[in-house]
ZAKOL-17355 format. One line per field, with one value per atom (N, C-alpha, C, CB): residue in three letters; x, y, z; atom name. Coordinates in steps of 0.2 Angstrom, whole numbers, plus 5000, padded with zeros to 4 digits. Glycine has a CB too. Example, Ala and Ser with C-alpha at 12.3 -4.5 7.8 and 13.67 -1.06 7.14 Angstrom:
% ZAKOL-17355
residu (ALA_ALA_ALA_ALA_SER_SER_SER_SER)
east (5066_5062_5066_5057_5064_5068_5064_5070)
north (4972_4978_4984_4978_4989_4995_5000_4997)
up (5039_5039_5039_5045_5035_5036_5039_5029)
atome (N_CA_C_CB_N_CA_C_CB)
END
This chain:
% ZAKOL-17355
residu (UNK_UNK_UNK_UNK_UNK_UNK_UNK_UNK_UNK_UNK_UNK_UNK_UNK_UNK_UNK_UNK_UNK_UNK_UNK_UNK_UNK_UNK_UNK_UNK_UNK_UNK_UNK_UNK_UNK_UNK_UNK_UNK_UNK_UNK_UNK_UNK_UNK_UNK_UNK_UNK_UNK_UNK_UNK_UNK_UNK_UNK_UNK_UNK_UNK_UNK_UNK_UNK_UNK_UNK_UNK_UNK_UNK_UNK_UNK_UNK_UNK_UNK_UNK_UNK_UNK_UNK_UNK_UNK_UNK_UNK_UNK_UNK_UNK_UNK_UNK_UNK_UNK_UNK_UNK_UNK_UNK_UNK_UNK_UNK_UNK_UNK_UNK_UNK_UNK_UNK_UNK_UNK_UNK_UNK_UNK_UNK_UNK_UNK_UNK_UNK_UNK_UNK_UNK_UNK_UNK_UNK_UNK_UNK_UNK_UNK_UNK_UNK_UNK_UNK_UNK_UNK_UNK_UNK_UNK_UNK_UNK_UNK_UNK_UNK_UNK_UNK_UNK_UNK_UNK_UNK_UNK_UNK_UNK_UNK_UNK_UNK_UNK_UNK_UNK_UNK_UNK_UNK_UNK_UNK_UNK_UNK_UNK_UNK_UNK_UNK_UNK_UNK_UNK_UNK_UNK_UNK_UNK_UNK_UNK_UNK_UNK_UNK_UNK_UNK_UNK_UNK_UNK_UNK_UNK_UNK_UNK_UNK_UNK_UNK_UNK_UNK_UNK_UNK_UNK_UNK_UNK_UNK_UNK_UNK_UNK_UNK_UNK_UNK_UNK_UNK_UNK_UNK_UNK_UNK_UNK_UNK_UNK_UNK_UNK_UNK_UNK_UNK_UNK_UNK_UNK_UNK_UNK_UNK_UNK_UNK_UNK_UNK_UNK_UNK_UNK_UNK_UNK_UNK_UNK_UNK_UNK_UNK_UNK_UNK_UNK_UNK_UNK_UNK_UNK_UNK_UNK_UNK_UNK_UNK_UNK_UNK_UNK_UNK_UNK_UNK_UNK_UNK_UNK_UNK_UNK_UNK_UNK_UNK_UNK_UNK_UNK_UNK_UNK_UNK_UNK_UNK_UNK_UNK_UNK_UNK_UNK_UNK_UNK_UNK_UNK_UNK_UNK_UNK_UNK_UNK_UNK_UNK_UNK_UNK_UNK_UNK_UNK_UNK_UNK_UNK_UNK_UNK_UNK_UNK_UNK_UNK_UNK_UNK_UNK_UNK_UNK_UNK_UNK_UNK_UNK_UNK_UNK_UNK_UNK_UNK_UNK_UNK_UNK_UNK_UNK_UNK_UNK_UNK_UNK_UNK_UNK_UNK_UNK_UNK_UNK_UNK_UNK_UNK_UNK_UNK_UNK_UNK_UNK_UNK_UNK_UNK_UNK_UNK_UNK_UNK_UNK_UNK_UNK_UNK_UNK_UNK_UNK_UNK_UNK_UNK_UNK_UNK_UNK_UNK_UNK_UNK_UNK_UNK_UNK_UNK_UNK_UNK_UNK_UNK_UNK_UNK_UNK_UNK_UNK_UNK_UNK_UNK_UNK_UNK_UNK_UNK_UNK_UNK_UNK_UNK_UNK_UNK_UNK_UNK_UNK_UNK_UNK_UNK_UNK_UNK_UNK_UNK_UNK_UNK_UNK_UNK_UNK_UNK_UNK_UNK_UNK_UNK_UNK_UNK_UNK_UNK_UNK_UNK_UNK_UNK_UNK_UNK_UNK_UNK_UNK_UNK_UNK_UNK_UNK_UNK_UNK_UNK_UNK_UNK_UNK_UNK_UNK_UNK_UNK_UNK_UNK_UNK_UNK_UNK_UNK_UNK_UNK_UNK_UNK_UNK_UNK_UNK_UNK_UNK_UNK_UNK_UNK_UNK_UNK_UNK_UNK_UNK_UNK_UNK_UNK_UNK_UNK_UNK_UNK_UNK_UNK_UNK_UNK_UNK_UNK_UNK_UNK_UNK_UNK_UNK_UNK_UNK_UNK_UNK_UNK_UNK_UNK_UNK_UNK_UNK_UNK_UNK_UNK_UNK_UNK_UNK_UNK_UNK_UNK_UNK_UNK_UNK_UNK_UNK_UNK_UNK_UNK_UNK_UNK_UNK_UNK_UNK_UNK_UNK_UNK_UNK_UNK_UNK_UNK_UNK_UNK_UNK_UNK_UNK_UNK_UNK_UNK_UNK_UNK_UNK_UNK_UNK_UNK_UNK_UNK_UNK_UNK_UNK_UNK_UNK_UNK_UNK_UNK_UNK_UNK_UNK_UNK_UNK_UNK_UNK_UNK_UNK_UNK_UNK_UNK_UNK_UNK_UNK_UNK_UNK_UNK_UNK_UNK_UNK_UNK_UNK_UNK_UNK_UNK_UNK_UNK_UNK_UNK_UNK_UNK_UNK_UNK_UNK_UNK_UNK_UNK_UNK_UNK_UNK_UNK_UNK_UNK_UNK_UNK_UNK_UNK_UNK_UNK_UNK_UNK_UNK_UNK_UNK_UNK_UNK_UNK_UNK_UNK_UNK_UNK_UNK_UNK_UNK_UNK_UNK_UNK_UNK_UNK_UNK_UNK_UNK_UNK_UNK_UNK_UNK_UNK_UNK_UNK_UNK_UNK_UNK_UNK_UNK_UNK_UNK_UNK_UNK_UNK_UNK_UNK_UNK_UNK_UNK_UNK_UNK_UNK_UNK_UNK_UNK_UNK_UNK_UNK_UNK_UNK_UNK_UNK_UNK_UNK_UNK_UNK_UNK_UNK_UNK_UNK_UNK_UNK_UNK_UNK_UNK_UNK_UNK_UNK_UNK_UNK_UNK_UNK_UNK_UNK_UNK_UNK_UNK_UNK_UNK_UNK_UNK_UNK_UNK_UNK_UNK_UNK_UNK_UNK_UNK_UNK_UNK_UNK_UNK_UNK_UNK_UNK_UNK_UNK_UNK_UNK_UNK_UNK_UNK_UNK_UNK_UNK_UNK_UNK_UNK_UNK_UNK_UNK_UNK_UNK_UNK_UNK_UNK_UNK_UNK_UNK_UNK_UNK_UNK_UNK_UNK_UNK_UNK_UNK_UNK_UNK_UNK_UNK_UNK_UNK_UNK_UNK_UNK_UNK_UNK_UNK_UNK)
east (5709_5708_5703_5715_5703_5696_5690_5698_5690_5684_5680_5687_5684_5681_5679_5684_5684_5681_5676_5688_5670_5666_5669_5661_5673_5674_5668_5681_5667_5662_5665_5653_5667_5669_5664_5671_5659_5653_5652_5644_5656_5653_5659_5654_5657_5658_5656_5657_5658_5655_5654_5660_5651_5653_5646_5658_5642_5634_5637_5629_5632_5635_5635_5635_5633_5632_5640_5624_5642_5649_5654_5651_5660_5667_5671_5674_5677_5680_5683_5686_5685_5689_5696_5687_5699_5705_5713_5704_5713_5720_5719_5724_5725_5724_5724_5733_5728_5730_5724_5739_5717_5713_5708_5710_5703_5701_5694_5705_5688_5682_5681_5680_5676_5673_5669_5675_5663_5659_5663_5657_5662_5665_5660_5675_5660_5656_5659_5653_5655_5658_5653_5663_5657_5652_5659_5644_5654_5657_5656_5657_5662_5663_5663_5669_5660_5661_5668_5655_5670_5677_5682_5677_5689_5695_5697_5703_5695_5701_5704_5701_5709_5712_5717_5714_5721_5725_5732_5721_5735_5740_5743_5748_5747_5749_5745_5753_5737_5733_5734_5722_5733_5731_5737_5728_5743_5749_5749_5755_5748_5748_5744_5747_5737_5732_5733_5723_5735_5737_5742_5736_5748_5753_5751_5758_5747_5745_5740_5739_5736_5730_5735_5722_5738_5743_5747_5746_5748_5749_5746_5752_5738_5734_5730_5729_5731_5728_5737_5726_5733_5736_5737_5731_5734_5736_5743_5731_5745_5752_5757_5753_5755_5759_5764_5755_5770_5774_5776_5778_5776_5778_5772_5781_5772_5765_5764_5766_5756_5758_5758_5751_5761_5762_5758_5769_5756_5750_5750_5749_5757_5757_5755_5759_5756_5753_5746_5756_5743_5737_5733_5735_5735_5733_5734_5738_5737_5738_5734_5746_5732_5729_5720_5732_5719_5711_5710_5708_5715_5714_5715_5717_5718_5715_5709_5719_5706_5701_5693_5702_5695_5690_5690_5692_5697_5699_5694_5708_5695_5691_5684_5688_5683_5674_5671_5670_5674_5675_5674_5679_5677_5681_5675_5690_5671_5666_5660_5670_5655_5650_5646_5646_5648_5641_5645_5637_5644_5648_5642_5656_5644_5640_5639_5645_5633_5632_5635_5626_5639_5641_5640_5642_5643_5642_5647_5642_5645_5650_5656_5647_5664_5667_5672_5669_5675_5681_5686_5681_5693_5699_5703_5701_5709_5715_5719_5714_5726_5731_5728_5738_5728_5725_5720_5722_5714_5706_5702_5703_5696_5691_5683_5692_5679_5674_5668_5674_5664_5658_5652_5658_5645_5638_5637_5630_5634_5633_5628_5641_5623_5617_5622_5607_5625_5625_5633_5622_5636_5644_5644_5649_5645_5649_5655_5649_5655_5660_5665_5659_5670_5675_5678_5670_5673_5670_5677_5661_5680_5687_5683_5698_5686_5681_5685_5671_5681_5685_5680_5687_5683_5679_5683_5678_5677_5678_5676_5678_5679_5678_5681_5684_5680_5682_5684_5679_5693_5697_5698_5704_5695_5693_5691_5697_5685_5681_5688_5673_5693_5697_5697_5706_5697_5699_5693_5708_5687_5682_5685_5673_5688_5689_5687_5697_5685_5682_5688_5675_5691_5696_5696_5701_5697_5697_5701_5695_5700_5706_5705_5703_5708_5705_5704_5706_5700_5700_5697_5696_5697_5695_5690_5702_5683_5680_5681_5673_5682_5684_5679_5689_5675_5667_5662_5666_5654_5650_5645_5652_5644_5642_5634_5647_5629_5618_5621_5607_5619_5616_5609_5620_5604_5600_5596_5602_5595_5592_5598_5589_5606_5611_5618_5613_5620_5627_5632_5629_5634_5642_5648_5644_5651_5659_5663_5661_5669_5674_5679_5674_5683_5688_5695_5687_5699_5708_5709_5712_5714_5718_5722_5724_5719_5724_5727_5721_5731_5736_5744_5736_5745_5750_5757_5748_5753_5759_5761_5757_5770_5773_5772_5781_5772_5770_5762_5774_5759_5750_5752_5744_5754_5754_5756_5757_5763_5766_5762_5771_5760_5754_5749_5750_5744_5739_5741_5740_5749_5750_5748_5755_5753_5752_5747_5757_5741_5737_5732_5736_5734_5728_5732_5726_5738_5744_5739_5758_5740_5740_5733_5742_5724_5718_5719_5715_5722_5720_5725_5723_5731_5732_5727_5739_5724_5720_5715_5718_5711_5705_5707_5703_5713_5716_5716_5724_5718_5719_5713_5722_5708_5700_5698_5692_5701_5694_5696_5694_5704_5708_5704_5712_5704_5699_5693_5697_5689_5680_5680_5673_5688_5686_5688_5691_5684_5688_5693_5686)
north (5488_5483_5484_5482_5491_5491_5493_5497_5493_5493_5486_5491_5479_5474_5472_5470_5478_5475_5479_5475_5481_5487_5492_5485_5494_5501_5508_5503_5511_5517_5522_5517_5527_5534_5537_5539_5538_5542_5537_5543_5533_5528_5530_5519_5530_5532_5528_5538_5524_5518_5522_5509_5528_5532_5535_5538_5537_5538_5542_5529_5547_5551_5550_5555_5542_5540_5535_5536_5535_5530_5535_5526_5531_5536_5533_5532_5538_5540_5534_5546_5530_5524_5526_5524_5521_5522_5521_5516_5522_5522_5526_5515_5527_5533_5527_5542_5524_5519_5514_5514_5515_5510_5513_5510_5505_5509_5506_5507_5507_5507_5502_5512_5497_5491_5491_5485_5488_5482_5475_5481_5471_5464_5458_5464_5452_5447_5446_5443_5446_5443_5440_5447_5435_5436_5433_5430_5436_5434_5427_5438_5425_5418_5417_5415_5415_5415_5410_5412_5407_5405_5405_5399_5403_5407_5399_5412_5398_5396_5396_5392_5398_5402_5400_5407_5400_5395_5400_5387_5400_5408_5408_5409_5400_5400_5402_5395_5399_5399_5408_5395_5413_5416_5421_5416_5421_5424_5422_5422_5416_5413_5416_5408_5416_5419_5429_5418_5431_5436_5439_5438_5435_5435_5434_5431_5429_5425_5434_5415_5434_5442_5446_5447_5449_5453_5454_5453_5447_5445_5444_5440_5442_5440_5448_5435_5452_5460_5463_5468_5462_5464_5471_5463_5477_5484_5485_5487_5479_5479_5477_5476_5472_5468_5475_5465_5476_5477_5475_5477_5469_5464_5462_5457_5462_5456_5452_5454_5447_5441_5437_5438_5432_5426_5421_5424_5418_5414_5407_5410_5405_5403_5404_5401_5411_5415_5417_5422_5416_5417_5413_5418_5406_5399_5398_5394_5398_5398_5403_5399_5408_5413_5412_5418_5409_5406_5400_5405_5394_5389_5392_5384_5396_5397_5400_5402_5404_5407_5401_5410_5398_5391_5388_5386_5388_5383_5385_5384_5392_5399_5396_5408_5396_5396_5390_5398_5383_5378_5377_5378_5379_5379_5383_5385_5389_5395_5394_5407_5388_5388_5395_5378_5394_5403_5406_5402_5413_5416_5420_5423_5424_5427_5435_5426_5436_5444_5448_5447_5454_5458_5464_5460_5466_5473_5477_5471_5483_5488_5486_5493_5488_5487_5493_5479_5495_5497_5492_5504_5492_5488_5491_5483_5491_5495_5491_5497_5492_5489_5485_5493_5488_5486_5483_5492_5487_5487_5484_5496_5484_5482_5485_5472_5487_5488_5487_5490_5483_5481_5482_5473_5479_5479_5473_5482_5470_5464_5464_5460_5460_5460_5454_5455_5450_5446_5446_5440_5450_5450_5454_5455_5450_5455_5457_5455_5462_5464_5461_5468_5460_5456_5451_5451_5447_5440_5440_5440_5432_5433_5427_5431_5429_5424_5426_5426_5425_5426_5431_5418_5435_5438_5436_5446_5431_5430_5433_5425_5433_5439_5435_5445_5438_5438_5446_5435_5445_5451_5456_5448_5450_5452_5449_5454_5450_5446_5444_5449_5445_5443_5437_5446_5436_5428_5427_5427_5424_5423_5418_5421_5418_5414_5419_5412_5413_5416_5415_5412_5420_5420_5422_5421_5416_5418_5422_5414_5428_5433_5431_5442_5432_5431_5437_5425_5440_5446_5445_5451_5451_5452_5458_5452_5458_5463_5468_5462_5476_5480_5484_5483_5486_5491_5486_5498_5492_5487_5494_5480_5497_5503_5502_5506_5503_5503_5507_5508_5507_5512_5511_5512_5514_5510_5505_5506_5501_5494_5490_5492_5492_5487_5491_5483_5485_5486_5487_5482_5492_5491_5491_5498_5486_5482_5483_5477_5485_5486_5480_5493_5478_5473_5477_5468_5471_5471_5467_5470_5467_5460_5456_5464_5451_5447_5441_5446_5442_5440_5439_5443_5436_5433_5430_5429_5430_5425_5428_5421_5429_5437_5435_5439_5429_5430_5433_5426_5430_5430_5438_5425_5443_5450_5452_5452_5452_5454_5455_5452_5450_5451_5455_5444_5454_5458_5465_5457_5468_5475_5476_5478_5471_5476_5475_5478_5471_5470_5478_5463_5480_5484_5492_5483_5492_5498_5497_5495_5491_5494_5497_5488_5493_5494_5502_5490_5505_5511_5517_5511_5514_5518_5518_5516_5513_5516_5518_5509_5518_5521_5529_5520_5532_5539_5538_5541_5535_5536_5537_5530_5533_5535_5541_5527_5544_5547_5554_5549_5555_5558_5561_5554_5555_5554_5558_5548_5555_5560_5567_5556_5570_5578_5580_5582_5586_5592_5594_5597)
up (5587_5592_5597_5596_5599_5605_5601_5614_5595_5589_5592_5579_5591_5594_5600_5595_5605_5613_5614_5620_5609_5610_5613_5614_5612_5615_5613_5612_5618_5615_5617_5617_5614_5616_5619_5610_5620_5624_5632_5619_5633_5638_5644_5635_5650_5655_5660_5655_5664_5667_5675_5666_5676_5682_5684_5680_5688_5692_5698_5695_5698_5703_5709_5703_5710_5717_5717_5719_5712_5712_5713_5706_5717_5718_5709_5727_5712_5705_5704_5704_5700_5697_5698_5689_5705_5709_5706_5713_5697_5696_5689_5696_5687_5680_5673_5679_5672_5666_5668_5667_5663_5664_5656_5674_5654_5648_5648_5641_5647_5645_5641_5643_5641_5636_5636_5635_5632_5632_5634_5626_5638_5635_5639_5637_5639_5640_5644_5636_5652_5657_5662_5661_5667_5673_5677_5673_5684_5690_5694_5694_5695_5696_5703_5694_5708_5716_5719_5719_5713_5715_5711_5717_5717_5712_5708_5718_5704_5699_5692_5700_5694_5687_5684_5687_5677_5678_5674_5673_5678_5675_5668_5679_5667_5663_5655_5664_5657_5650_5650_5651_5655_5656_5652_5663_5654_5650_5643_5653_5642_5636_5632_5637_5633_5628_5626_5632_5633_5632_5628_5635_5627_5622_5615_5624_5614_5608_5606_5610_5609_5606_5606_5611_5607_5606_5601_5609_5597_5590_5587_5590_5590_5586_5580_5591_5586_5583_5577_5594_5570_5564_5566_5559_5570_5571_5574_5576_5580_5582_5579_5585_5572_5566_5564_5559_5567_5562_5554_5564_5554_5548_5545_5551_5540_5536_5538_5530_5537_5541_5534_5547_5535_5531_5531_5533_5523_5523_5529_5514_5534_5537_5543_5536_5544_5551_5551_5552_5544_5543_5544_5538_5543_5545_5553_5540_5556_5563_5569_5564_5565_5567_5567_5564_5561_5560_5562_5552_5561_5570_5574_5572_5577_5584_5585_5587_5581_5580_5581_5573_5577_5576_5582_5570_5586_5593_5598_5597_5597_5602_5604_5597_5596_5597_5599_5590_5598_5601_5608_5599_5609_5616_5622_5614_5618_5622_5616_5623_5614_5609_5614_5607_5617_5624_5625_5633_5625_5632_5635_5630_5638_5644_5640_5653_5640_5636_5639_5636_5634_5636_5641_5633_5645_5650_5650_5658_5651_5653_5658_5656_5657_5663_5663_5664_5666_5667_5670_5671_5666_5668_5669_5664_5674_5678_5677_5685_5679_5682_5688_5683_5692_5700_5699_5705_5697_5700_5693_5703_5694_5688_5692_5686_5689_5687_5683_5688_5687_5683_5686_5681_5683_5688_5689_5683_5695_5696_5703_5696_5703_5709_5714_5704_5713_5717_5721_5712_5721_5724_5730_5718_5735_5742_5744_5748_5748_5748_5751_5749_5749_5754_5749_5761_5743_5742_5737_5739_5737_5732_5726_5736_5720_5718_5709_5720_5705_5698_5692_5695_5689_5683_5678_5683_5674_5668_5664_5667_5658_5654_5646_5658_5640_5636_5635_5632_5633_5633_5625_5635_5621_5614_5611_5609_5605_5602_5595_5600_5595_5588_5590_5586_5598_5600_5605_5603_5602_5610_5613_5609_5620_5626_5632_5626_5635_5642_5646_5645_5649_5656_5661_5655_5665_5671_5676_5672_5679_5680_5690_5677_5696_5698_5705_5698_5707_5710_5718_5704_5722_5728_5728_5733_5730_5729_5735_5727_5734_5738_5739_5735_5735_5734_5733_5728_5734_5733_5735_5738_5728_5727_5724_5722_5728_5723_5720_5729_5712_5707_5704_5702_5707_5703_5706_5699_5700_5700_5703_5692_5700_5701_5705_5693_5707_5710_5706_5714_5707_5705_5710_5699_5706_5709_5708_5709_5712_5712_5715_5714_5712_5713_5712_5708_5714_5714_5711_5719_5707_5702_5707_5697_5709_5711_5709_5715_5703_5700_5702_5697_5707_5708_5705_5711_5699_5692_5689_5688_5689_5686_5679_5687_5674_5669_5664_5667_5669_5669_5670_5678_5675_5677_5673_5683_5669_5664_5658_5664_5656_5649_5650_5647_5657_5659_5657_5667_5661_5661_5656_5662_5648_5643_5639_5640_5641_5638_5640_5640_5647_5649_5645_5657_5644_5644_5632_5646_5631_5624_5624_5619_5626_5627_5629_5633_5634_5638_5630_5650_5626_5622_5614_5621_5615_5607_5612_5600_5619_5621_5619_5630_5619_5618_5612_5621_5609_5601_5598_5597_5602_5596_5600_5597_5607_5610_5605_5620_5605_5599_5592_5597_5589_5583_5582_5582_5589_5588_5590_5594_5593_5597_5589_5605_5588_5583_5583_5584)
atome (N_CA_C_CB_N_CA_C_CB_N_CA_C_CB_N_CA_C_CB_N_CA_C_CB_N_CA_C_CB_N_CA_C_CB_N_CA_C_CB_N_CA_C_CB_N_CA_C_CB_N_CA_C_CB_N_CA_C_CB_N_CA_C_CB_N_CA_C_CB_N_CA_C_CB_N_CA_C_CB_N_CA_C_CB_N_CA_C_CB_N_CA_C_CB_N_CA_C_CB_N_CA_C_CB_N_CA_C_CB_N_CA_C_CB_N_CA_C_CB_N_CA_C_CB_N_CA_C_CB_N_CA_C_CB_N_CA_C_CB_N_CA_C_CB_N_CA_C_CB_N_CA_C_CB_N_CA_C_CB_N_CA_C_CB_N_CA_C_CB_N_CA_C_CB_N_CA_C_CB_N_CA_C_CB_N_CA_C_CB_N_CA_C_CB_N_CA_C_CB_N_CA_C_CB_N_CA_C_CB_N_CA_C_CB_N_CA_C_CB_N_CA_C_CB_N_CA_C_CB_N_CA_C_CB_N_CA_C_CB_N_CA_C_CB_N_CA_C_CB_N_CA_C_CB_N_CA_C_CB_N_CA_C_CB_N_CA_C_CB_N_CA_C_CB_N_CA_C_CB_N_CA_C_CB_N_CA_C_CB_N_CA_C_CB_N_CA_C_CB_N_CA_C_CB_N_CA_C_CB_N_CA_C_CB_N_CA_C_CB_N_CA_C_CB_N_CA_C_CB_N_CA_C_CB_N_CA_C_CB_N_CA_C_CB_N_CA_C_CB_N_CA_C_CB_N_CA_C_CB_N_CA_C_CB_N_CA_C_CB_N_CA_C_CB_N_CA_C_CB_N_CA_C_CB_N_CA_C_CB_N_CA_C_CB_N_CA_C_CB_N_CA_C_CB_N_CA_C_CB_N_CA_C_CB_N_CA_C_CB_N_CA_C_CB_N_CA_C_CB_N_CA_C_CB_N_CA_C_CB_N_CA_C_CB_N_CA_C_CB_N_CA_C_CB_N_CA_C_CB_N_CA_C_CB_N_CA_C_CB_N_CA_C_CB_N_CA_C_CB_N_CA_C_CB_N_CA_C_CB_N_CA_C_CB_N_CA_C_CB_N_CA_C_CB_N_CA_C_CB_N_CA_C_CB_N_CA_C_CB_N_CA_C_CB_N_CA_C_CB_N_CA_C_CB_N_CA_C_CB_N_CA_C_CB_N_CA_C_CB_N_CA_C_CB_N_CA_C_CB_N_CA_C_CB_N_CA_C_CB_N_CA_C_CB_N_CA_C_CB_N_CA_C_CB_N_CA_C_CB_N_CA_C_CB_N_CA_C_CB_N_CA_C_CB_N_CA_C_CB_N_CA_C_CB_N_CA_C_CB_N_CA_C_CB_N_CA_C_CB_N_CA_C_CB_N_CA_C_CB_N_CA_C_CB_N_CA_C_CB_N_CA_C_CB_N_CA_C_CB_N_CA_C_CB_N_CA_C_CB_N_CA_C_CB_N_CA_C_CB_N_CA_C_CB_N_CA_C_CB_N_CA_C_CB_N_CA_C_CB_N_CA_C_CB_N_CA_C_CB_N_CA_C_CB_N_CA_C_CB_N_CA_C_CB_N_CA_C_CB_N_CA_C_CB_N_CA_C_CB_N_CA_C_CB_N_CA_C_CB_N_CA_C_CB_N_CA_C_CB_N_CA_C_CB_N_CA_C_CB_N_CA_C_CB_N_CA_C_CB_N_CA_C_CB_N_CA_C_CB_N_CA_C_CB_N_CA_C_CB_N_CA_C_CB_N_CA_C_CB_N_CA_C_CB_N_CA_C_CB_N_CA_C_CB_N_CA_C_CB_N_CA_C_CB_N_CA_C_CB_N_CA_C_CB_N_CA_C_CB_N_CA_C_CB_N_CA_C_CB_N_CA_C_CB_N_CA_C_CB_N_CA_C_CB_N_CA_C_CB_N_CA_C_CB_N_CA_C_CB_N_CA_C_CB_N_CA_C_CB)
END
């Protein structure tokens, strides 16, 4: 699963002019996003899609899928693309329970607004999460941002968690894989 969300084992989204990334359960991507200057988000799509990828990634299949699960799973697929014929190029980010980090020129601090994102390419949809920026860190050429999940909607939060709990378990599982 985080084969798709670009994950890179050597990728560290950290500059030694940046502070440490504010919580321990959090995992490293690529993924296509941009930030949105206003909040609106819609919880229930928001739980929803994240239940649906959760199902949708064959690694968590206990069971076989069935040629009708297979079928339901490639329209959605096709709905996806439909739905995002663009997304926004990928960037580095770090995702938390809490917090989220990314680069971005144009975010202040204070500013509540939304990062959308695609959470996996199995399913491209752009969603919109919606957050309060906390930092507002030069690196560089660019800023990096630090946000808070401002998710209000227990079932939107609940998927969230274990959307970020299963990500941050296979970021272990591969980092596993490349040490000796």
């Amino acid at each position: 699963m985080a084969v798709r969300r670009g994950y890179n084992p050597g990728f560290e989204f950290r500059s030694k002019a940046m502070s440490a990334f504010p919580e321990g359960v959090h995992f490293d991507a690529v993924l296509p996003l941009v930030w949105q200057p206003q909040v609106s988000w819609q919880p229930f799509e928001v739980a929803r899609y994240l239940d649906v990828l959760a199902d949708f990634d064959t690694a968590e299949r206990a069971e076989a899928v069935t040629g009708e699960q297979a079928k339901l799973d490639l329209q959605l697929l096709w709905l996806a693309r439909l739905m995002n014929p663009s997304l926004p190029l990928p960037a580095p980010v770090t995702i938390g329970l809490e917090y989220v980090r990314w680069s971005a020129n144009d975010v202040a601090l204070g500013a509540k607004g939304c990062l959308a994102m695609v959470p996996d390419e199995a399913l491209p949809h752009l969603l919109s999460l919606p957050v309060e920026v906390i930092a507002v860190e030069p690196d560089g050429m660019e800023t990096v941002v630090t946000a808070r999940w401002q998710l209000d909607h227990a079932a939107a939060r609940d998927a969230f968690e274990r959307y970020v709990f299963r990500c941050h378990r296979e970021q272990i599982r591969q980092e596993r894989g490349t040490k000796p």
